[in-house]
TISE-676100 format. One line per 4 residues: number of its first residue (from 1); their letters; for each residue x, y, z of N, C-alpha, C. Coordinates in Angstrom, 3 decimals, decimal comma. Layout:
TISE-676100
NUM = a = X:Y:Z:X:Y:Z:X:Y:Z ~ ...
***
This chain:
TISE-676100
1 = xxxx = 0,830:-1,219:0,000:0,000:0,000:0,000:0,862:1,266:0,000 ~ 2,211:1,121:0,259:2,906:2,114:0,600:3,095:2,988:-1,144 ~ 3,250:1,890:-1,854:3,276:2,400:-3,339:2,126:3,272:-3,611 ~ 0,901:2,698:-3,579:-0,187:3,730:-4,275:-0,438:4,656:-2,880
5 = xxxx = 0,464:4,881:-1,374:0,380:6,387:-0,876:1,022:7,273:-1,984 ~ 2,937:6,733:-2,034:3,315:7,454:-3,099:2,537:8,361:-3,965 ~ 2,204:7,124:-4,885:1,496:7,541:-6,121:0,468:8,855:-5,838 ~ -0,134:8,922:-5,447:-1,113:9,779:-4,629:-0,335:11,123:-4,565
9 = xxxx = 0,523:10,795:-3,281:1,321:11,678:-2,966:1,570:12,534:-4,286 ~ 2,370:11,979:-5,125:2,922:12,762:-6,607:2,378:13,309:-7,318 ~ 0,508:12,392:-7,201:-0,271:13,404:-7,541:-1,095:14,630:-7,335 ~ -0,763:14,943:-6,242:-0,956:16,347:-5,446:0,265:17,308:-5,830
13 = xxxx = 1,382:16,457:-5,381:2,556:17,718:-5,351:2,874:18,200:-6,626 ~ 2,074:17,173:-8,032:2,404:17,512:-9,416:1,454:18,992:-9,671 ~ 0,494:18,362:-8,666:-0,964:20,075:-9,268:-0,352:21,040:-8,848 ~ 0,507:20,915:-7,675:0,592:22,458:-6,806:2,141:22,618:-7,709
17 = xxxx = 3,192:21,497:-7,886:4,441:22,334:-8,341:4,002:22,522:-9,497 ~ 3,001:22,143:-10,789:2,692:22,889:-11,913:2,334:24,612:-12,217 ~ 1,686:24,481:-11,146:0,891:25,636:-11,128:1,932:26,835:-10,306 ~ 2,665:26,104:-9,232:3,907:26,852:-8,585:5,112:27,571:-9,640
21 = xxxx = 5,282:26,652:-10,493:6,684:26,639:-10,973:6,744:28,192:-11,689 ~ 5,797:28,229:-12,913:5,706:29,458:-13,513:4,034:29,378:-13,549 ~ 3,630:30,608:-14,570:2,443:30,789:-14,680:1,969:30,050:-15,941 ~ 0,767:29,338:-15,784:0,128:28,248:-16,860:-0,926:29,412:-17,793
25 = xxxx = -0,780:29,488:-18,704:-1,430:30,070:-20,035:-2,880:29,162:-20,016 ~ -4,201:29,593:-20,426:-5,312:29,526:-20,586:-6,565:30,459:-20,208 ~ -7,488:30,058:-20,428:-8,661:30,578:-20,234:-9,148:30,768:-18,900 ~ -9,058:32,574:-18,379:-10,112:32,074:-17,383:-11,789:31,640:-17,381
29 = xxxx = -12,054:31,433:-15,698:-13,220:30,982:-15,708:-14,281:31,986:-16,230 ~ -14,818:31,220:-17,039:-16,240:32,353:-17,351:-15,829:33,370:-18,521 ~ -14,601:33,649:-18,819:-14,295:34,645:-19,720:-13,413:34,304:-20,790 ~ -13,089:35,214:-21,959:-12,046:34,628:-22,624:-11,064:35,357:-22,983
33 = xxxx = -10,568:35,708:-21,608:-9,147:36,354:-21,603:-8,260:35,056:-21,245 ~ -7,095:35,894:-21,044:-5,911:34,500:-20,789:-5,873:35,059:-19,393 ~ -5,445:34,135:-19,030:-5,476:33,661:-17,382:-4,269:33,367:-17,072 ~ -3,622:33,020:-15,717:-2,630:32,216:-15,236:-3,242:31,445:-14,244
37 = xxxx = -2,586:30,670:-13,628:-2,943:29,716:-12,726:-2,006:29,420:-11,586 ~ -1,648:29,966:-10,495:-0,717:29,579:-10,114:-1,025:29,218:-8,237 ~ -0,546:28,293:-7,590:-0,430:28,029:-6,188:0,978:28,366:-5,563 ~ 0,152:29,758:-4,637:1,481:30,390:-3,817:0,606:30,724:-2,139
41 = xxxx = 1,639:30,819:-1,497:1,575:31,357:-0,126:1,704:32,522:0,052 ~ 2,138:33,424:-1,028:2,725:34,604:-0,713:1,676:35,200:-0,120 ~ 1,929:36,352:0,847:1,053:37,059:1,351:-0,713:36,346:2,230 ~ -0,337:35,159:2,331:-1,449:34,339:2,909:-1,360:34,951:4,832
45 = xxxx = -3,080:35,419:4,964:-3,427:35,254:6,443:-2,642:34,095:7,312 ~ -1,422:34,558:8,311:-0,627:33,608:9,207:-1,716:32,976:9,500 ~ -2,983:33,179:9,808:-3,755:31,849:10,529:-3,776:30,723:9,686 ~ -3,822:30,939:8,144:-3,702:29,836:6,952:-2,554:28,839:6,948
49 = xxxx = -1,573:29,383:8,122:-0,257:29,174:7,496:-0,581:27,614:7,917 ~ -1,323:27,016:9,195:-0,704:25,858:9,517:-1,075:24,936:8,516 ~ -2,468:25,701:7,635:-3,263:25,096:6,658:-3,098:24,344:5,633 ~ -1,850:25,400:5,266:-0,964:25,194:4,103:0,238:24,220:4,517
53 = xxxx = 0,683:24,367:6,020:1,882:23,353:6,042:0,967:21,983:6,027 ~ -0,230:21,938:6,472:-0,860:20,462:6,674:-0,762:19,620:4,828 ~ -1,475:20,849:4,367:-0,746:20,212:2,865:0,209:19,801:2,325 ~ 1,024:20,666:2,616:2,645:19,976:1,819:3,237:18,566:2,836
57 = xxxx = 2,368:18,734:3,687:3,476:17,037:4,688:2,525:16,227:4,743 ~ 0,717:16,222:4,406:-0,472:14,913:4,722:-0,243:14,263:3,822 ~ -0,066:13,015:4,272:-0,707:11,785:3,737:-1,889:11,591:2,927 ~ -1,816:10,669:1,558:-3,429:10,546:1,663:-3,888:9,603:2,779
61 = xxxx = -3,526:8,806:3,354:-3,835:7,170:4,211:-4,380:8,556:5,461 ~ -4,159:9,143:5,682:-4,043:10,310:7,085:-5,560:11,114:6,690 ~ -5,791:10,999:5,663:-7,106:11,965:5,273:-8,157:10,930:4,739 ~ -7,699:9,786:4,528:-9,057:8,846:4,060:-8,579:7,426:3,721
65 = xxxx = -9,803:6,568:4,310:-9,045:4,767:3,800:-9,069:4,780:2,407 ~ -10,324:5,400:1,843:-10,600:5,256:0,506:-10,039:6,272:-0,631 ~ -8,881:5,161:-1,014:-8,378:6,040:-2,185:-8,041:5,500:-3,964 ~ -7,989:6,524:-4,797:-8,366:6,234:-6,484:-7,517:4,629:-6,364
69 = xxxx = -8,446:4,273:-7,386:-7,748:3,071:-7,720:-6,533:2,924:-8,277 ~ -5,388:1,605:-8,343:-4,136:2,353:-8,470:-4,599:1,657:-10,214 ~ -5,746:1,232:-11,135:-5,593:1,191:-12,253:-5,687:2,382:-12,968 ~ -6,032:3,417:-12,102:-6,414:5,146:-12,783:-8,023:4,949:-12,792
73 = xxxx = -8,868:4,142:-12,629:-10,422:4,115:-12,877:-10,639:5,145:-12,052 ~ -11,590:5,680:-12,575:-12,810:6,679:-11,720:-12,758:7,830:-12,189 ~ -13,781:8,778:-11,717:-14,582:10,300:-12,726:-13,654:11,283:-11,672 ~ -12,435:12,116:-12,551:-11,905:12,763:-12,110:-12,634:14,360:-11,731
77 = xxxx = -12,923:14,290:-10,715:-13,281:16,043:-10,458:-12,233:16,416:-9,260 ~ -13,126:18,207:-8,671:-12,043:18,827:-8,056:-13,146:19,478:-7,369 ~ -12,847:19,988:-5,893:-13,942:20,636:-4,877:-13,072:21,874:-4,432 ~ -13,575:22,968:-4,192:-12,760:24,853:-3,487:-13,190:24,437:-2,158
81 = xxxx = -11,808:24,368:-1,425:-12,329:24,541:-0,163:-11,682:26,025:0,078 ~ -12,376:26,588:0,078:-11,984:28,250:0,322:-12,478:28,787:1,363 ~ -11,369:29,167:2,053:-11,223:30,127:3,376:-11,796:31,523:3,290 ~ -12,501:32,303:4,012:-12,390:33,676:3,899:-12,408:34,063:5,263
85 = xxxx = -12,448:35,353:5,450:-12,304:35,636:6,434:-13,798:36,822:6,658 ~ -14,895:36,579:7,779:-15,914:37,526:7,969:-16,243:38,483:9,014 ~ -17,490:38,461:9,509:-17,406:38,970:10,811:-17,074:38,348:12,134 ~ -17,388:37,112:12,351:-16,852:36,129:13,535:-15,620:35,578:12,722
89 = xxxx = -14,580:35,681:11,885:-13,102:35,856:11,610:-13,148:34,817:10,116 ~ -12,595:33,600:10,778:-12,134:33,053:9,516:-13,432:31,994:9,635 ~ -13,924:31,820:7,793:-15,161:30,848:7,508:-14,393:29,793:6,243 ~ -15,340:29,009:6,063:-15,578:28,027:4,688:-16,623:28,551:3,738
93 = xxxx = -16,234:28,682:2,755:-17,899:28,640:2,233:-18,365:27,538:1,670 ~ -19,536:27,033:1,624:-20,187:25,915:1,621:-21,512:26,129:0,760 ~ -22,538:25,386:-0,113:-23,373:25,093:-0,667:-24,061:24,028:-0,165 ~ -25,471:24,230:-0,298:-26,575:22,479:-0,276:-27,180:22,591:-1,488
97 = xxxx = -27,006:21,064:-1,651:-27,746:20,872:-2,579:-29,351:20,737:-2,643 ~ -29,789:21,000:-3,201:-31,220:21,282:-3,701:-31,914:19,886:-3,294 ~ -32,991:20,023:-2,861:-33,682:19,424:-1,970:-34,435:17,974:-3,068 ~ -34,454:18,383:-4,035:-35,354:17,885:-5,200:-34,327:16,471:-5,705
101 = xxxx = -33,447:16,632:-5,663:-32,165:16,392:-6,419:-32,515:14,518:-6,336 ~ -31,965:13,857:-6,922:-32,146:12,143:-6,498:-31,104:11,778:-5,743 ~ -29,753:12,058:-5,782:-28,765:11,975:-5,383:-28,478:12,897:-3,913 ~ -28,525:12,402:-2,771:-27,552:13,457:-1,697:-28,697:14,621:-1,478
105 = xxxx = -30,232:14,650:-2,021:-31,020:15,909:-1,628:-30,535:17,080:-0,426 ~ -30,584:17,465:-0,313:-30,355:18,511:0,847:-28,614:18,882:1,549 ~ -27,898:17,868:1,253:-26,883:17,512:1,489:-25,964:19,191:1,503 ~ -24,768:19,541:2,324:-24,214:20,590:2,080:-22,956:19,765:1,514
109 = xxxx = -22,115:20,856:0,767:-20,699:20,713:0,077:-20,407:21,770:-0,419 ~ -19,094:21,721:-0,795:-18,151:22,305:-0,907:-18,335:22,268:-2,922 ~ -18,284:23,855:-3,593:-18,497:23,783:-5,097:-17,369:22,758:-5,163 ~ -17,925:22,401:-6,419:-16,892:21,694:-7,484:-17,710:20,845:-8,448
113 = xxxx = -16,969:19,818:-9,170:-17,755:19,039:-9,935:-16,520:18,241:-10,903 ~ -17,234:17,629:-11,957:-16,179:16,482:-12,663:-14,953:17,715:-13,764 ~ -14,226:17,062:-14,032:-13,515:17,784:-15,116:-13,652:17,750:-16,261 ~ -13,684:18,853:-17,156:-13,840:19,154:-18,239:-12,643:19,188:-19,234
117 = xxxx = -13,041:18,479:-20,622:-11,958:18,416:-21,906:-10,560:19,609:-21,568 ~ -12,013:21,446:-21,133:-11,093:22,569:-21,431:-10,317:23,079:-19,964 ~ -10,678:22,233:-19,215:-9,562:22,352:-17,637:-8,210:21,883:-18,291 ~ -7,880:20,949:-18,744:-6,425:20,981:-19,142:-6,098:19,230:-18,454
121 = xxxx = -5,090:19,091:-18,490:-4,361:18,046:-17,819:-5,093:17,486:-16,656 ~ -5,547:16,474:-16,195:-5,982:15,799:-15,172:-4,522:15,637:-13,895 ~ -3,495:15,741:-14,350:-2,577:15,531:-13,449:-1,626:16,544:-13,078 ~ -1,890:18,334:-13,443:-1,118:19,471:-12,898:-2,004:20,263:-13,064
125 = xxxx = -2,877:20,976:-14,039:-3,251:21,826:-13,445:-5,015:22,284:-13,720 ~ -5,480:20,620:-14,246:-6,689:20,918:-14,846:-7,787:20,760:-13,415 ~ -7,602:19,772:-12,014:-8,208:19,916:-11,002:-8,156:21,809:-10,552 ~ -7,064:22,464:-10,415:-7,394:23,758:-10,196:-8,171:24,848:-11,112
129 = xxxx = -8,456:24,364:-12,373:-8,898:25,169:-13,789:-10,704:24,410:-13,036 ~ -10,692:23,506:-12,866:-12,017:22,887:-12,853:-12,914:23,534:-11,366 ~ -12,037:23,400:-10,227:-12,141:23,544:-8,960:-12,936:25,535:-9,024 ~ -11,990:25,919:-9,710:-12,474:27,658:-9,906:-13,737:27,572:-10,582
133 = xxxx = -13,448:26,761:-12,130:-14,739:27,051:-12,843:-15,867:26,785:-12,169 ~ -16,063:25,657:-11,476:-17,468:24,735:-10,689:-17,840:25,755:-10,062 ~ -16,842:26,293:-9,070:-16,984:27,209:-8,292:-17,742:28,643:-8,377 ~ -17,468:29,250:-9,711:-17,820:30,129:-10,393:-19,127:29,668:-11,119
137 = xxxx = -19,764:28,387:-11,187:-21,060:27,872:-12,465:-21,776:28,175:-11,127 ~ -21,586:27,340:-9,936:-22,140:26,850:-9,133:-22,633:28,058:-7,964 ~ -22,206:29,290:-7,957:-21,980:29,781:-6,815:-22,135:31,666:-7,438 ~ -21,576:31,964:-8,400:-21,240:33,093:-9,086:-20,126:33,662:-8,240
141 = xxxx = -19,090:32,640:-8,169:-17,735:33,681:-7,402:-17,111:34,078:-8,128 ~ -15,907:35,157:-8,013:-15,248:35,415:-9,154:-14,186:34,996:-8,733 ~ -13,486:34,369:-9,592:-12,614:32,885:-9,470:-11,180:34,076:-9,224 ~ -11,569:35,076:-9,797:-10,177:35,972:-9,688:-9,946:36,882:-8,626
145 = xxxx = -10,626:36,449:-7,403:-10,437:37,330:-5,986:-10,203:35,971:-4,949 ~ -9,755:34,895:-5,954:-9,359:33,437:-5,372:-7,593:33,550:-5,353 ~ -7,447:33,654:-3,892:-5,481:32,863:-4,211:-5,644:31,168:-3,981 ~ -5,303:30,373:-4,863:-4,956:28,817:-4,405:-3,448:28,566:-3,456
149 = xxxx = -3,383:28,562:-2,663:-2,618:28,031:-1,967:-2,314:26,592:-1,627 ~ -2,637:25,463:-1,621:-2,587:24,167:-1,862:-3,757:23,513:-2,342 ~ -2,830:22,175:-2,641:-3,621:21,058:-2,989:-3,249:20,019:-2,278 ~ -4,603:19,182:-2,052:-4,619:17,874:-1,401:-4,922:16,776:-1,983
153 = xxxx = -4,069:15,624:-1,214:-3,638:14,401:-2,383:-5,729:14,043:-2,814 ~ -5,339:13,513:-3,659:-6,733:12,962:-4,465:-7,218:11,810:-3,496 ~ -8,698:11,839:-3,468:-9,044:10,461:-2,697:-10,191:10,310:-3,475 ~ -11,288:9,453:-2,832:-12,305:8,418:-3,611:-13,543:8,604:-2,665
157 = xxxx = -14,522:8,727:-3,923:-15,913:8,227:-3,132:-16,600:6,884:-3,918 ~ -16,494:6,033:-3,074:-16,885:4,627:-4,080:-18,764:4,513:-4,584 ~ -19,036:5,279:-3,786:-20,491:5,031:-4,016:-20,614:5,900:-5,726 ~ -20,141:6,789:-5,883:-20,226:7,683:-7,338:-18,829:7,168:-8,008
161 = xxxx = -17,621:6,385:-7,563:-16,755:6,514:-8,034:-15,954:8,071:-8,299 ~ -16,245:8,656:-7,954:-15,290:10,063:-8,142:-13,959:9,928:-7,428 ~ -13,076:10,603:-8,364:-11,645:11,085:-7,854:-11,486:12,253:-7,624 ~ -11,546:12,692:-6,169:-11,572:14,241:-5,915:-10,512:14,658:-5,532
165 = xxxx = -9,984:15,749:-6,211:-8,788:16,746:-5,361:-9,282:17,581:-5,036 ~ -9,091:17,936:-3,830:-9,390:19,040:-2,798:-8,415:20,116:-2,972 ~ -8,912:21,225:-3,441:-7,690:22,741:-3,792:-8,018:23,626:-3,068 ~ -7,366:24,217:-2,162:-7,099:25,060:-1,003:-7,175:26,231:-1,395
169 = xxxx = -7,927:27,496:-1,169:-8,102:28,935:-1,422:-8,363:29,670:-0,495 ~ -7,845:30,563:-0,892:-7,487:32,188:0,238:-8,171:33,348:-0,653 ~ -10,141:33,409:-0,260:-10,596:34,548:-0,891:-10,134:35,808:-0,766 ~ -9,022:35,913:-1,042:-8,238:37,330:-1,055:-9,488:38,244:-1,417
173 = xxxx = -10,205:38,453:-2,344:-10,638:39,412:-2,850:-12,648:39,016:-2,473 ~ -13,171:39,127:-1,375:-14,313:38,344:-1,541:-15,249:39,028:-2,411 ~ -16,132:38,400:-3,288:-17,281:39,059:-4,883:-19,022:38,018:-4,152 ~ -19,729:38,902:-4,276:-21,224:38,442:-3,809:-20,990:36,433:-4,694
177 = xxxx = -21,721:35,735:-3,613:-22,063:34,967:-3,693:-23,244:34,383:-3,745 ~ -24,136:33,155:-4,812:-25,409:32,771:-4,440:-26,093:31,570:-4,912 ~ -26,720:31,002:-5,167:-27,525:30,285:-5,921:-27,656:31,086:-6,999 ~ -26,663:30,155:-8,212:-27,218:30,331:-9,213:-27,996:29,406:-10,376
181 = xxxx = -28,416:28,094:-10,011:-29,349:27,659:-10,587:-30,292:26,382:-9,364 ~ -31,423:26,967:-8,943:-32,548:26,879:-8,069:-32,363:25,032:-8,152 ~ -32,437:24,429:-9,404:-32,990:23,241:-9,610:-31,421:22,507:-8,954 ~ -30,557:23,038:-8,915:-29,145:21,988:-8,555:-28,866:22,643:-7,020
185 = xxxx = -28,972:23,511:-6,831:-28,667:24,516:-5,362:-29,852:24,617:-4,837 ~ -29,783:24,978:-2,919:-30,570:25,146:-2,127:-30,585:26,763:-1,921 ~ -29,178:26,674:-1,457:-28,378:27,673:-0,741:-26,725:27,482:-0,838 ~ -26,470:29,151:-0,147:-24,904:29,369:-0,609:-24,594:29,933:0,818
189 = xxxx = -23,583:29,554:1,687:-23,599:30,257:2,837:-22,286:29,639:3,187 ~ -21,624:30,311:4,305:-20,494:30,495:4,769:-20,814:30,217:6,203 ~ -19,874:29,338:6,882:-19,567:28,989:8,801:-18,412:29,406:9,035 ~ -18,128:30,034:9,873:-17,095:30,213:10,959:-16,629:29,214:10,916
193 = xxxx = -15,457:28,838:11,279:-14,428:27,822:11,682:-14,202:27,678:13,110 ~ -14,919:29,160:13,777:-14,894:28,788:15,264:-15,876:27,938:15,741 ~ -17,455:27,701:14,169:-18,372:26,629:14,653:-17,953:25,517:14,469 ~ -17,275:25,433:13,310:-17,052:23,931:13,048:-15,941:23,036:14,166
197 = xxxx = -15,518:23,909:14,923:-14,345:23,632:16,239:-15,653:23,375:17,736 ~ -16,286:23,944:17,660:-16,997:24,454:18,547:-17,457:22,713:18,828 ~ -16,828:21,750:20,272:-17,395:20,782:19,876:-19,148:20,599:20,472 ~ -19,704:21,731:20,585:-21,141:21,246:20,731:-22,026:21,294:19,131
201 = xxxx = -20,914:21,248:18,566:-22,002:21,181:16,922:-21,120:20,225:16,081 ~ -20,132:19,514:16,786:-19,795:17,780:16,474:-20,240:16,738:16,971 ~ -20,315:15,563:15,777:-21,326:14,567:15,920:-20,723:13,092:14,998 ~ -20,898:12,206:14,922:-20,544:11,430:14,531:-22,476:10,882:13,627
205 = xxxx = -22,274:10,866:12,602:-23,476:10,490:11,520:-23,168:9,322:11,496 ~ -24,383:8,438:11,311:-24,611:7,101:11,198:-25,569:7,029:10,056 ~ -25,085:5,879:8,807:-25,835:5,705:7,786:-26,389:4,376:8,531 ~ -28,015:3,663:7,305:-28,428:2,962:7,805:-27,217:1,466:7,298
209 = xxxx = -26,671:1,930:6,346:-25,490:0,928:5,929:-24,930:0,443:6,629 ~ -24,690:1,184:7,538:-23,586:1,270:9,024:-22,665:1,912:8,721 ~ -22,486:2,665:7,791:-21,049:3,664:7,437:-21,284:4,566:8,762 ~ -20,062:5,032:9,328:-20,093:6,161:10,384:-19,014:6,911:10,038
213 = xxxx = -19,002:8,569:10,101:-18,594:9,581:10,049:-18,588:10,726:10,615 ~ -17,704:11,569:10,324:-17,866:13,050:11,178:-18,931:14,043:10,927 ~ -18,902:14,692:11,710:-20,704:15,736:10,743:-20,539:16,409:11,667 ~ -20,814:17,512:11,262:-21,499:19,538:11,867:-22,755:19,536:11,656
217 = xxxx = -22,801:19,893:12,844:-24,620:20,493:12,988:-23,797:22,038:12,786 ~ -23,771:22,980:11,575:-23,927:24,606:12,041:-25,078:25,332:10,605 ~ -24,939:26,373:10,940:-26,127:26,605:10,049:-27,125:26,039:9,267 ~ -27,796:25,965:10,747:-29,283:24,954:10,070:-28,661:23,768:9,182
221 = xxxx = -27,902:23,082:9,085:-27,632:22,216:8,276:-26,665:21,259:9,254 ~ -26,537:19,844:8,175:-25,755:18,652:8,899:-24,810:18,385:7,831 ~ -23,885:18,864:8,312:-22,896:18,623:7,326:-21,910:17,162:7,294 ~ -21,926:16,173:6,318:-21,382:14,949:6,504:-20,917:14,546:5,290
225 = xxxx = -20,836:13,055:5,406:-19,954:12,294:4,255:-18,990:13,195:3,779 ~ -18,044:13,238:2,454:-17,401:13,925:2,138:-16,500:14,912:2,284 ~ -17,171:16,098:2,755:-17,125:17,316:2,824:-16,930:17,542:4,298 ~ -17,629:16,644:5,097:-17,378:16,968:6,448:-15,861:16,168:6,972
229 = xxxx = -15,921:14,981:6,364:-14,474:14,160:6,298:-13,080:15,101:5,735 ~ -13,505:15,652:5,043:-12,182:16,698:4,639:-12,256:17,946:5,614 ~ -13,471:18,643:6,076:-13,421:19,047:6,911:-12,217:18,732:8,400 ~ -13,135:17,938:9,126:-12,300:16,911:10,262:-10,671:16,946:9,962
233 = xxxx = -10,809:16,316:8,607:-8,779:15,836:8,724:-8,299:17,474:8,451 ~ -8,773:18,658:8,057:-8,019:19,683:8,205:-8,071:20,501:9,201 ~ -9,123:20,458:9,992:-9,289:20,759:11,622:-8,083:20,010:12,370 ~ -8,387:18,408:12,243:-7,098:18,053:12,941:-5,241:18,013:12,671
237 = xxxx = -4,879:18,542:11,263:-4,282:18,343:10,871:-3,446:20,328:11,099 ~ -4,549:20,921:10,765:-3,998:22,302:11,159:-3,819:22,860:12,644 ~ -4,144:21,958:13,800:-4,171:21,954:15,223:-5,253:22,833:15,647 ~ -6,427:22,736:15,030:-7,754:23,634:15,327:-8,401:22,462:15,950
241 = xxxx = -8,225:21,748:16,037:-9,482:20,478:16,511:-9,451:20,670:18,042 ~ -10,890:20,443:18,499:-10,792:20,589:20,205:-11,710:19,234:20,252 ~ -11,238:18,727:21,489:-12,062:17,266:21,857:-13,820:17,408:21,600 ~ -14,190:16,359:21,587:-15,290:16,693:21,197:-16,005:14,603:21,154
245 = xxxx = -17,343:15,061:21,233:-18,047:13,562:22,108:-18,155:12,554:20,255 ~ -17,597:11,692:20,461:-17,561:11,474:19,468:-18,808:10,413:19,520 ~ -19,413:9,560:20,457:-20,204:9,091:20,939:-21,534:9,984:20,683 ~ -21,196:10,900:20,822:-22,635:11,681:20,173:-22,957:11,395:18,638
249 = xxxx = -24,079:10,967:18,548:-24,707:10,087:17,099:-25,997:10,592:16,429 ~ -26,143:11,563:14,866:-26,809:11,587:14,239:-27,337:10,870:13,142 ~ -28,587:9,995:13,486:-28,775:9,257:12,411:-29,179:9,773:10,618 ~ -28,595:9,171:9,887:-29,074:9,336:8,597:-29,991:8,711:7,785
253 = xxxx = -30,944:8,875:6,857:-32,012:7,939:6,165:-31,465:7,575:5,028 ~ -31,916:6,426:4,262:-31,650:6,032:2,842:-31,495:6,984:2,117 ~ -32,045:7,976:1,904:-32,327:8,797:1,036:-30,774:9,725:1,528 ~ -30,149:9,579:1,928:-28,637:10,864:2,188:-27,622:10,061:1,514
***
């Protein structure tokens, strides 16, 4: 197993030193000017900093059992986990999905979605071309008041098969955010990071499968599977995590 950590491994540090090395030529999101693309620290909020070291030294085995297959199978996409900073300090911003939906109804996450022909390379710098665009279809952000500051190794959701890289952002510049199409979105909203620490709004979710996981109760919402799992390992990984009842249990229905 130690081989496909590697592998993993190389494929994170390939997105961020692509995009590090010089500036990548293409299209930005939404427009058709030329763009660059690049992952830096420079000038990043010190509170980010431990954020960013958790990236360059995690494991994938440290952030999830379940990871891409080592034949390359599965639907490559990319999710923004983007930081900003509000009135109670530093947040996430976050989306639910639309209540209607067949898949995950109500569910919150983090934009993103599969990759596209015109993201570029699946293995340097087309997860960050994809991660902005989703971000920007899904949300109306403007991808260009985004700094990327890392990327995290790729992992797996077996139930959809997806290969997700998780790309790290510093809304340097924050632009109105919202629902922009009713039938795929609920809502568009942002938590504190002092809730998601806060351990009276941690919980451990229980599917009827018996899968068990981490989950936030904060804004009116239950945040789990996925999104709350990447959550967790960067709480604990950036030294924000405070004890918390893990024995405390929200059940989930078929339908999540």
């Amino acid at each position: 197993m130690r081989t496909h950590e590697h592998s993993t491994d190389a494929s994170a540090d390939a997105v961020a030193a692509a995009a590090s090395a010089a500036p990548v030529p293409g299209a930005a999101p939404g427009s058709g000017e030329e763009a660059s693309i690049t992952v830096t620290t420079e000038g990043l909020p010190r509170w980010l900093d431990p954020v960013a070291s958790a990236a360059r030294t995690v494991e994938p085995r440290q952030l999830s059992r379940f990871l891409p297959p080592e034949s390359g199978a599965g639907r490559q996409s990319a999710v923004l986990v983007l930081f900003g900073e509000g009135a109670r300090g530093p947040e996430l911003l976050l989306m639910e999905r639309a209540g209607s939906l067949r898949s995950h109804p109500g569910q919150p996450s983090f934009p993103g979605g599969s990759l596209d022909p015109e993201d570029g390379d699946q293995t340097t710098t087309g997860p960050l071309r994809a991660a902005l665009r989703e971000a920007q279809e899904e949300t109306g952000l403007d991808p260009h008041g985004v700094q990327l500051f890392g990327v995290l190794p790729r992992l797996y959701i077996p139930v959809s098969s997806f290969v997700v890289t998780p790309v790290l952002g510093w809304w340097r510049a924050p632009s109105p955010v919202g629902v922009v199409d009713p039938g795929e979105t609920a809502r568009v909203f942002t938590v504190p990071v002092a809730d998601l620490t806060d351990p009276a709004n941690r919980a451990t979710a229980v599917h009827p499968s018996g899968h068990q996981g981490p989950a936030f109760l904060v804004e009116s919402a239950l945040v789990w599977g996925f999104t709350a799992g990447v959550i967790d390992r960067i709480l604990h990984f950036a030294g924000w995590e405070r004890p918390w009842d893990r024995a405390k249990q929200v059940p989930l229905d078929w339908r999540a």
